[in-house]
C-alpha positions as a Markdown table, in Angstrom:
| # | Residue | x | y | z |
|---|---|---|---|---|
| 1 | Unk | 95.6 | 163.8 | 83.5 |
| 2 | Unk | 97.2 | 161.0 | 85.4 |
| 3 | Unk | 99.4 | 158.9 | 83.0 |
| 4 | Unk | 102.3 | 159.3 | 80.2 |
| 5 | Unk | 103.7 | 156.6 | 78.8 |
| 6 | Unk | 106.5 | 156.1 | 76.6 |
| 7 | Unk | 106.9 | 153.8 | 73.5 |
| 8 | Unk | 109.7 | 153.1 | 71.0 |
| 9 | Unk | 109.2 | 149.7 | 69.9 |
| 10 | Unk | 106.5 | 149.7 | 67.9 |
| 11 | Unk | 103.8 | 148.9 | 70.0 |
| 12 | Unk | 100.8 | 151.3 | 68.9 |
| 13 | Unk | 100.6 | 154.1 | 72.1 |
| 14 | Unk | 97.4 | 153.1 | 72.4 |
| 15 | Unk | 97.1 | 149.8 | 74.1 |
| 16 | Unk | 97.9 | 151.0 | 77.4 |
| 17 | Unk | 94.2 | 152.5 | 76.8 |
| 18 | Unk | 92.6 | 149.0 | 77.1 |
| 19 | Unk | 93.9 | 147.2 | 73.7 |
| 20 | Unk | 95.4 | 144.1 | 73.8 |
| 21 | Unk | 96.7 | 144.0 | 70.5 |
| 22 | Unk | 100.3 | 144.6 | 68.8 |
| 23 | Unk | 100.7 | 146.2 | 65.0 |
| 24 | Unk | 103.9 | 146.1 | 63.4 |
| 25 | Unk | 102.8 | 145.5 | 59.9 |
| 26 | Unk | 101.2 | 148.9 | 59.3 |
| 27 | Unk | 97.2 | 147.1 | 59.8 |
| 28 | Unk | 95.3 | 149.9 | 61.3 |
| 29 | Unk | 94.3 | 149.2 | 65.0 |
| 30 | Unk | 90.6 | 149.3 | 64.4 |
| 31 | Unk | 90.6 | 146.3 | 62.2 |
| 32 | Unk | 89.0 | 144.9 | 65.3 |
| 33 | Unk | 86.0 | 147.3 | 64.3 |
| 34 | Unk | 85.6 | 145.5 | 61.1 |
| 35 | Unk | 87.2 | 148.1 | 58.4 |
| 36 | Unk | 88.7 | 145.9 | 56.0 |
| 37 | Unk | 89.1 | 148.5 | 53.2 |
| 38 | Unk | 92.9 | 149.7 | 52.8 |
| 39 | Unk | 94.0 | 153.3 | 51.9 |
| 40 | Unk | 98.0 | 154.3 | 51.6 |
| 41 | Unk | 97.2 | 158.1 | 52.2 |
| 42 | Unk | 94.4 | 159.8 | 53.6 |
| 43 | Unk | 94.3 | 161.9 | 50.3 |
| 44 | Unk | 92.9 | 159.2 | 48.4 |
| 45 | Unk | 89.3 | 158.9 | 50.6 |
| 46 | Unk | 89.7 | 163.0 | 51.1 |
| 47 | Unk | 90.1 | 164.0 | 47.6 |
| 48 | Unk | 86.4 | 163.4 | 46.4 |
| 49 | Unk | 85.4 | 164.7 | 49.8 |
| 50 | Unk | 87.4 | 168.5 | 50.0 |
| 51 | Unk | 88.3 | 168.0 | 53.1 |
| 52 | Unk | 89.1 | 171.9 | 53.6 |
| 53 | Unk | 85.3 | 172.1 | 54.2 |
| 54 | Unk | 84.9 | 169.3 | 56.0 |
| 55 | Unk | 84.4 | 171.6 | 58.9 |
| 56 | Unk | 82.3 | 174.6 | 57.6 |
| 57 | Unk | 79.4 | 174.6 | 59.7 |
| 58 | Unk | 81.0 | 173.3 | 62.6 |
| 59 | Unk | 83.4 | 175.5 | 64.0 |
| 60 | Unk | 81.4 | 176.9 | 66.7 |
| 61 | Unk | 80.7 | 174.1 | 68.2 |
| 62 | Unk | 84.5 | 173.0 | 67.5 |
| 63 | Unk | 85.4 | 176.1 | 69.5 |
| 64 | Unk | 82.6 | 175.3 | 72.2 |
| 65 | Unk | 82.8 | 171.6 | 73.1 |
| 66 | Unk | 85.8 | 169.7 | 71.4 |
| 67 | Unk | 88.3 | 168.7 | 74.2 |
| 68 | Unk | 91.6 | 170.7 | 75.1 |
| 69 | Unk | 95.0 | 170.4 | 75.3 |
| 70 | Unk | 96.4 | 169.1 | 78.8 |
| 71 | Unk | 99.1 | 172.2 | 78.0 |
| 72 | Unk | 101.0 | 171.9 | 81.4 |
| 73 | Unk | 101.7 | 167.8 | 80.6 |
| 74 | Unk | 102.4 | 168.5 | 76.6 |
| 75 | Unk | 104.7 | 171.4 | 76.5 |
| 76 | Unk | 106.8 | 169.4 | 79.8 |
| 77 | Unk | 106.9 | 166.3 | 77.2 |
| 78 | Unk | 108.3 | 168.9 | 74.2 |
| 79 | Unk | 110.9 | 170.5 | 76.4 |
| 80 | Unk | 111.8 | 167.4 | 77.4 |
| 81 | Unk | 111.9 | 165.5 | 73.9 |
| 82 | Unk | 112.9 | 168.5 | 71.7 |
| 83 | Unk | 114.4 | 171.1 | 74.0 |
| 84 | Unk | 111.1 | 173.7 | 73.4 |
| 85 | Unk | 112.2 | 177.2 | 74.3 |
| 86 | Unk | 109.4 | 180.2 | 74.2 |
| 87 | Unk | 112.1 | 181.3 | 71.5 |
| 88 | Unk | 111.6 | 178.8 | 69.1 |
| 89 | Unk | 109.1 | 179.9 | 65.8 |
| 90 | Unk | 106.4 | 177.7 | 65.4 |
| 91 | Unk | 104.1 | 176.8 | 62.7 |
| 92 | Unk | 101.1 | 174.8 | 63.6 |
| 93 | Unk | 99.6 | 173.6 | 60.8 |
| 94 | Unk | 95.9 | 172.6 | 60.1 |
| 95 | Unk | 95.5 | 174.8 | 63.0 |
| 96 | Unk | 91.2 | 174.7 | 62.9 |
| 97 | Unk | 89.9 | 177.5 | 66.0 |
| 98 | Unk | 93.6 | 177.1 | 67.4 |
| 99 | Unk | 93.6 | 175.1 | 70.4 |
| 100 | Unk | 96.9 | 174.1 | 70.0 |
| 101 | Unk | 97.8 | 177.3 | 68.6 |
| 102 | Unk | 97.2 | 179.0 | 72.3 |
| 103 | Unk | 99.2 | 176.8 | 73.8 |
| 104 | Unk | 102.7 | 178.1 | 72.4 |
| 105 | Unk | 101.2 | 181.3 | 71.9 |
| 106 | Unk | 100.7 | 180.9 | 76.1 |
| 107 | Unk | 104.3 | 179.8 | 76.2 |
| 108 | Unk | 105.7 | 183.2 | 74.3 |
| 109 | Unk | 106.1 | 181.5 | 71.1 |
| 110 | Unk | 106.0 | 183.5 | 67.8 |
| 111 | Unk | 103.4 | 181.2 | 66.4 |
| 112 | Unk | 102.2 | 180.5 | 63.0 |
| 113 | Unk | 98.9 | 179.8 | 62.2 |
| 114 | Unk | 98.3 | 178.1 | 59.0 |
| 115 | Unk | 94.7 | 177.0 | 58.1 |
| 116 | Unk | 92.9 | 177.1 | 55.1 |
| 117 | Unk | 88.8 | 176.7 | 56.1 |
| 118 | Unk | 87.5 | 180.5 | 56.5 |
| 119 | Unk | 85.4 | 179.7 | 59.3 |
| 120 | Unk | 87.9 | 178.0 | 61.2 |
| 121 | Unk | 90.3 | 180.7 | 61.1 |
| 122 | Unk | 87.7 | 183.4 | 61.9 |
| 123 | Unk | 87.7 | 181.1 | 65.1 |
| 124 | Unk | 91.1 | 180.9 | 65.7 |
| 125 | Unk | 91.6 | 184.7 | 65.4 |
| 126 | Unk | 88.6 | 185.3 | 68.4 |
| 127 | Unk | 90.8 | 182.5 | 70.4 |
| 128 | Unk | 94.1 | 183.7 | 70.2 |
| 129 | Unk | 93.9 | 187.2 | 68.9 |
| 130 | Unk | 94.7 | 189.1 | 71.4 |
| 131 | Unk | 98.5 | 187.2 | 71.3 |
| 132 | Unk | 100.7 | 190.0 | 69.7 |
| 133 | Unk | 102.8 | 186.6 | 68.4 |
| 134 | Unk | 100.0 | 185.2 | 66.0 |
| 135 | Unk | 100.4 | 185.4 | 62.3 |
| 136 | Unk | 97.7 | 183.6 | 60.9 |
| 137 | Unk | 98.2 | 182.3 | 57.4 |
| 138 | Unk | 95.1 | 181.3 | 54.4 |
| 139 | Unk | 97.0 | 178.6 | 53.5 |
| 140 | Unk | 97.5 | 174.7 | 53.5 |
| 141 | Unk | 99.8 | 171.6 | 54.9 |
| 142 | Unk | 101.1 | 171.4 | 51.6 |
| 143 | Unk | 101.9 | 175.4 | 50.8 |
| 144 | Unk | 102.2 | 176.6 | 53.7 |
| 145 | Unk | 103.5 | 180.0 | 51.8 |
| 146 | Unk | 105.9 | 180.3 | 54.4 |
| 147 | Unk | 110.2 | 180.7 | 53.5 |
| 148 | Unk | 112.3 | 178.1 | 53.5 |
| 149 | Unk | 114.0 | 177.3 | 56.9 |
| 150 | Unk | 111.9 | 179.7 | 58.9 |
| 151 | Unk | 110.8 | 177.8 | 61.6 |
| 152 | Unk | 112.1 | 175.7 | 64.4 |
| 153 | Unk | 108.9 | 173.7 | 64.8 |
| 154 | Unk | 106.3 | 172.3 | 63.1 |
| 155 | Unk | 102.9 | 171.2 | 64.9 |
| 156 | Unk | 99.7 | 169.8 | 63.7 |
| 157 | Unk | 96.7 | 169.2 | 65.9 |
| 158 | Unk | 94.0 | 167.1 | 65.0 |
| 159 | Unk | 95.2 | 167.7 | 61.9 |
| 160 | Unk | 97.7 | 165.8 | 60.2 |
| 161 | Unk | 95.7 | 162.9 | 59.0 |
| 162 | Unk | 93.6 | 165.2 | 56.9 |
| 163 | Unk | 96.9 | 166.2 | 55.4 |
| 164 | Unk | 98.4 | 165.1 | 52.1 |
| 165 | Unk | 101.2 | 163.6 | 53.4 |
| 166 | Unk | 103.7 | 163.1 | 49.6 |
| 167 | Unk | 103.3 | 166.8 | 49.3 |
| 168 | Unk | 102.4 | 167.9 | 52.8 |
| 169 | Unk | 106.0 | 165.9 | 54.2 |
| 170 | Unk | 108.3 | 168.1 | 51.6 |
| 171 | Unk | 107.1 | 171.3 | 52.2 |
| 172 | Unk | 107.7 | 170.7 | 56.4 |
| 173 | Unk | 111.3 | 169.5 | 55.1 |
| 174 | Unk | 111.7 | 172.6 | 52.9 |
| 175 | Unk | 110.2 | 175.5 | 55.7 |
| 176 | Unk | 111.8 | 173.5 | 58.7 |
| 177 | Unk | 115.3 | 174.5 | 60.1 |
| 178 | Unk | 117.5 | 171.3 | 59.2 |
| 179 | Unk | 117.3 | 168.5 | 62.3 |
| 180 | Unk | 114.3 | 170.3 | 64.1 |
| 181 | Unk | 111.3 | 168.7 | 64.6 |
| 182 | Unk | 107.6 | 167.6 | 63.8 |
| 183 | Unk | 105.1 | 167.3 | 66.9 |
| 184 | Unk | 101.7 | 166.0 | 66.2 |
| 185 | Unk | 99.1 | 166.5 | 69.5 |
| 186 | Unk | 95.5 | 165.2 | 69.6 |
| 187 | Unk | 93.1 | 164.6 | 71.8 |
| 188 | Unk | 89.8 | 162.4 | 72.0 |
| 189 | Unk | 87.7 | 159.7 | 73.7 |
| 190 | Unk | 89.8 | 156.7 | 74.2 |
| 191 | Unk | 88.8 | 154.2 | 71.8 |
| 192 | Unk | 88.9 | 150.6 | 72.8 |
| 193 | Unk | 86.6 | 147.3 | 74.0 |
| 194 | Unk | 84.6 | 148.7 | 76.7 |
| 195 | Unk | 81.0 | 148.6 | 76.3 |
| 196 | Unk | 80.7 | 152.4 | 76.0 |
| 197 | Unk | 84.1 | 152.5 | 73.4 |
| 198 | Unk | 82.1 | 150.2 | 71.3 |
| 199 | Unk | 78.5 | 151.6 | 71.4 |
| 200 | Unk | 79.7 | 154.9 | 70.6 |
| 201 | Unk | 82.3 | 153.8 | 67.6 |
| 202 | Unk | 79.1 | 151.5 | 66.3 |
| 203 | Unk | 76.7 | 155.2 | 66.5 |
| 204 | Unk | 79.5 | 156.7 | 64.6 |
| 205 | Unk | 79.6 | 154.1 | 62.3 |
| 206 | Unk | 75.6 | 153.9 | 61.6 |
| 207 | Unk | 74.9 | 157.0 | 61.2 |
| 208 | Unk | 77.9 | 159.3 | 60.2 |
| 209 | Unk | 78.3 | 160.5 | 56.9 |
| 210 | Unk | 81.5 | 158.9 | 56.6 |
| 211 | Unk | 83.4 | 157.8 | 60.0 |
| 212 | Unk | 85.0 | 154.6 | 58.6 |
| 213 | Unk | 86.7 | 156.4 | 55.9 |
| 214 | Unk | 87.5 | 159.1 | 58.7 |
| 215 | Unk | 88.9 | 156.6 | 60.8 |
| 216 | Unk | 91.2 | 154.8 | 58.5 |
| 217 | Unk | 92.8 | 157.9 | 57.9 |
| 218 | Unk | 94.2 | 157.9 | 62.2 |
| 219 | Unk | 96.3 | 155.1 | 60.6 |
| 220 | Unk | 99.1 | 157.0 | 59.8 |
| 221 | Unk | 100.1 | 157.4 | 63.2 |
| 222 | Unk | 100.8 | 153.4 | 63.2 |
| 223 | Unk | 103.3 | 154.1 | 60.3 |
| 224 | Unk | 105.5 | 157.3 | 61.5 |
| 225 | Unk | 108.6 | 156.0 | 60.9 |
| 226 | Unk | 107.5 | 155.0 | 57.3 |
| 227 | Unk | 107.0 | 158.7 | 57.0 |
| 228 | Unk | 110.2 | 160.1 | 58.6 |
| 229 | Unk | 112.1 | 157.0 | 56.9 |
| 230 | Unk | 115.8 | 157.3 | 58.7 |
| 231 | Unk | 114.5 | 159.8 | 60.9 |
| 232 | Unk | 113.3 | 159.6 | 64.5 |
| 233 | Unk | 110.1 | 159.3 | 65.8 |
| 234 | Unk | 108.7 | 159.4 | 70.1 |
| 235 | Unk | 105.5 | 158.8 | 70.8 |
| 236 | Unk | 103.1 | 158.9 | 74.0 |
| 237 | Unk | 99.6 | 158.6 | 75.6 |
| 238 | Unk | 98.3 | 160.6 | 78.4 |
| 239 | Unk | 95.2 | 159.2 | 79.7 |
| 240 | Unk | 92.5 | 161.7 | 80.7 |
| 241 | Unk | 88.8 | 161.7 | 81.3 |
| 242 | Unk | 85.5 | 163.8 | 80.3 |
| 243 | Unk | 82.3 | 164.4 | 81.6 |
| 244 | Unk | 80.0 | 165.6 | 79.3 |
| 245 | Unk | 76.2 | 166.6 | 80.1 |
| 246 | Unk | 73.7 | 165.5 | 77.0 |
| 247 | Unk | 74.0 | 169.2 | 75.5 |
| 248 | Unk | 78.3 | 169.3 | 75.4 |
| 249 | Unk | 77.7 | 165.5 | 74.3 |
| 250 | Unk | 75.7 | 166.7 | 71.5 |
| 251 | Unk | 77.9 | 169.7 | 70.9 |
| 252 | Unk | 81.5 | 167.7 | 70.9 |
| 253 | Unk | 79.4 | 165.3 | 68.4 |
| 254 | Unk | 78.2 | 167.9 | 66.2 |
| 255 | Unk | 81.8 | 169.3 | 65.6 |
| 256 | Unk | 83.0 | 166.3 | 64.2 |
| 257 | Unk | 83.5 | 165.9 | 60.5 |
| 258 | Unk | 81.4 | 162.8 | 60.0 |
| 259 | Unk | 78.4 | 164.2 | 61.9 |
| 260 | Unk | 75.3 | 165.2 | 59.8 |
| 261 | Unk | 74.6 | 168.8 | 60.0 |
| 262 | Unk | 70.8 | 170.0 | 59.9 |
| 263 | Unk | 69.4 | 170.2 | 57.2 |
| 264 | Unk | 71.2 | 166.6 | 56.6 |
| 265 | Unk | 68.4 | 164.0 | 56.4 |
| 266 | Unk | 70.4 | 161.8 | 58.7 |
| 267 | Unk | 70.7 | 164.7 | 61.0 |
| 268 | Unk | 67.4 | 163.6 | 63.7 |
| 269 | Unk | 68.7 | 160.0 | 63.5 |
| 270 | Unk | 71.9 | 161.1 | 64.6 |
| 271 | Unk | 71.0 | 162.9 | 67.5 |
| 272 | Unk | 68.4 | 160.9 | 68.3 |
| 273 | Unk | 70.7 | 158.3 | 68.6 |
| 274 | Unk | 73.2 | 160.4 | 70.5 |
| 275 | Unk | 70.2 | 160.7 | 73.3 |
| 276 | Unk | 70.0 | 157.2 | 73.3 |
| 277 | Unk | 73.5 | 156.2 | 74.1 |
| 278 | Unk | 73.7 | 159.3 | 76.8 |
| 279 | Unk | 71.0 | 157.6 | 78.6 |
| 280 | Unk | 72.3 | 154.5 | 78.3 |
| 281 | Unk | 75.6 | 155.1 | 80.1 |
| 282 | Unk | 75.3 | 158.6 | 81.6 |
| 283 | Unk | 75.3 | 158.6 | 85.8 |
| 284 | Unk | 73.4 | 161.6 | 87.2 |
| 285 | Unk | 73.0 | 163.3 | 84.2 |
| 286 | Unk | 76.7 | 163.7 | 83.4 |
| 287 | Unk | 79.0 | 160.8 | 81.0 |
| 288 | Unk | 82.1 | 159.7 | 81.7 |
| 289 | Unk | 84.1 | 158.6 | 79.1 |
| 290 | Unk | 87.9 | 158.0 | 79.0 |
| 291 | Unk | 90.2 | 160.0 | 76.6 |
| 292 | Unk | 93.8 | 159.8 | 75.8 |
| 293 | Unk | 95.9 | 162.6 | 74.5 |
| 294 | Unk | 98.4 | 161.4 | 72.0 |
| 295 | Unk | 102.0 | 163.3 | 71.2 |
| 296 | Unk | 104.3 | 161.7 | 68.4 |
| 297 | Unk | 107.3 | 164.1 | 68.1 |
| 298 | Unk | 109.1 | 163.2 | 64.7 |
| 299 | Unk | 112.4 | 164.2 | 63.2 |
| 300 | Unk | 113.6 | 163.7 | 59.6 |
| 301 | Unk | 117.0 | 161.8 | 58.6 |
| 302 | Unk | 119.8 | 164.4 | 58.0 |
């Protein structure tokens, strides 16, 4: 994957991926994209929207095309930051067809799987079934159903902007062993000013459901340590790349939450405009496009 770096000063992890820009007032870093709107928790957009079905229809193609975990690079940055044993109990939350999941359950960790979409979870259990250390929970970031001080890490992947963080936040206190940690991993295209970074935020933009409102909600990542007030809070950026033929282009596409499904009457304008921009920029039938896997590792104030 190339890269990690490190930051602890407030500078958002992202602008080693091309952005010039510093944030230390909590302004999301895609104001540059022209989202003026302002939202204090993602719960507010989500809550007309039910975002526990955001992704019915979609996990297949979730399971199929969406990037995965660098796992050797992310669990040497959790041993590292955290002290991660294959003892430790974990509960990844928001957990979707488990990709994270695998990745402790690969390191010998008993790992809990909590995630409420039906769909999802079928996927998750064909991924990581055959780990005798899965439980897998019905069950949300916000009752997670699970006791109090049970588990020595909590994880979220892709996930924890979806969450409802003023009731998501003291239910990790309450089922979290006290000084132990909160690790949030995701992956994607790096988003920035290149020519492709822009085309493909301004397809998302014109003909998503909803991909502004979905990407105001990555802000809370700018304002961790508003979150985990007192606390601590690391965060990093490994940069990667992906090439993608037209059909895993259109796959990855299809499992985000903005994309219209078929049946959608935006759905042929969407992909036709997903074959445009993969023949705009794609180099022997194959596109390259730059993505960044981001780790913030958070503790709350004893």
């Amino acid at each position: 994957m190339g890269r990690t770096e490190q930051f602890t000063d407030g500078t958002h992890f992202e602008a080693a991926m091309g952005r010039t820009e510093q944030f230390t007032d909590g302004t999301h870093f895609e104001a540059a994209m022209g989202r003026t709107e302002q939202f204090t928790d993602a719960s507010h957009f989500e809550a007309a929207m039910g975002h526990t079905e955001r992704f019915t229809g979609r996990a297949a193609a979730y399971q199929q095309y969406r990037l995965s975990y660098p796992a050797s690079e992310v669990m040497r940055i959790l041993r590292e930051w955290i002290g991660l044993t294959s003892g430790d109990t974990v509960a990844d939350i928001g957990a979707g067809t488990g990709m994270l999941t695998e990745l402790f359950l690969d390191n010998g960790n008993p790992t809990i799987a909590i995630e409420p979409n039906a769909e999802m979870r079928a996927a998750c259990a064909d991924q990581c079934g055959r780990h005798p250390n899965l439980t897998l929970i019905d069950a949300t970031a916000e009752a997670t159903t699970l006791p109090d001080h049970s588990v020595d890490l909590i994880t979220a992947g892709r996930a924890f902007h979806w969450f409802d963080h003023a009731r998501a936040l003291p239910e990790f206190q309450r089922i979290l062993k006290p000084g132990h940690w909160v690790a949030m991993v995701s992956i994607g295209r790096s988003k920035n000013d290149s020519p492709l970074s822009q085309a493909f935020e301004s397809l998302l933009t014109t003909h998503g459901t909803d991909y502004r409102y979905v990407r105001d909600g990555y802000r809370v990542h700018d304002r961790l340590e508003t979150l985990f007030p007192g606390g601590e809070v690391r965060q990093t950026a490994i940069a990667g790349e992906q090439q993608l033929t037209l059909e895993a282009l259109t796959g990855q596409a299809m499992s985000y939450s903005m994309a219209p499904l078929p049946g959608d009457p935006r759905h042929a304008a969407f992909i036709d405009a997903l074959e445009e921009f993969f023949h705009r920029f794609c180099d022997n039938g194959l596109l390259t496009q730059p993505t960044t896997c981001w780790i913030s590792c958070c503790r709350f104030a004893e």
